[in-house]
N, C-alpha and C positions, 0 to 999 in steps of 0.2 A: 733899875727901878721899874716897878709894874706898878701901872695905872689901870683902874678898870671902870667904867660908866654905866651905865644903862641909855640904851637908844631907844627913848619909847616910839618914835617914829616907824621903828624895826623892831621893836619887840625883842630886841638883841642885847646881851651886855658886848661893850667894845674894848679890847686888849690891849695896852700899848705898853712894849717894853724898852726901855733904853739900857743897853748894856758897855759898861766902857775898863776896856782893860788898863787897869793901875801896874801890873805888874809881869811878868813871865812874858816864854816865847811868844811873838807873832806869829808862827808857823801855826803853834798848838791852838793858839787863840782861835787865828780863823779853822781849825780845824773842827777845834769841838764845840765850836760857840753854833754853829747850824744844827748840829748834834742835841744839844740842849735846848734850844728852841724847837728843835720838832717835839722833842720827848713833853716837854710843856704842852704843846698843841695839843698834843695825845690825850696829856691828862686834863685837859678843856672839855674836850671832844668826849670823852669819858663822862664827865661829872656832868651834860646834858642830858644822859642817857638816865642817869639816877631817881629815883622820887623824890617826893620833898621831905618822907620822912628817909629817906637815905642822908639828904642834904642835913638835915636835924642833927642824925648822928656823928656826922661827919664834925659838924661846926659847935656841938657839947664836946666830941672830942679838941678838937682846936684849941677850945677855953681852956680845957683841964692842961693840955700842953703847955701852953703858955704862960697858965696862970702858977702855976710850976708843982701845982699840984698833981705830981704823976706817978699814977701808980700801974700792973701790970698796961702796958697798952697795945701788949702784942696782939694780933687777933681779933 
């Protein structure tokens, strides 16, 4: 589960992930479960760099995903 806030104190939004394995290796688990949470960071760290009309585009795209109305979205 990801939870996300705003810190107006910091001007920050704050991240909290809880991840718990139902199933499969523990080797794998702790393997790639660091793995996947960097690559998150990444794209954190990423989407601050953007504008706000980057963020726009991004989050009309989201809707159309979701809303299951999806047409080309490659690109």
């Amino acid at each position: 589960m990801l939870s996300v806030r705003f810190r107006p104190d910091r001007g920050v939004f704050q991240y909290h992930l809880t991840a718990r394995r139902h199933s499969g290796d523990q080797q794998n688990w702790k393997r790639l479960t660091p793995r996947f949470i960097g690559s998150l960071r990444k794209q954190l760290l990423m989407w601050r760099i953007l504008s706000r009309q980057e963020h726009s585009q991004y989050a009309e795209r989201g809707e159309r995903l979701f809303s299951g109305n999806v047409s080309s979205e490659c690109g």
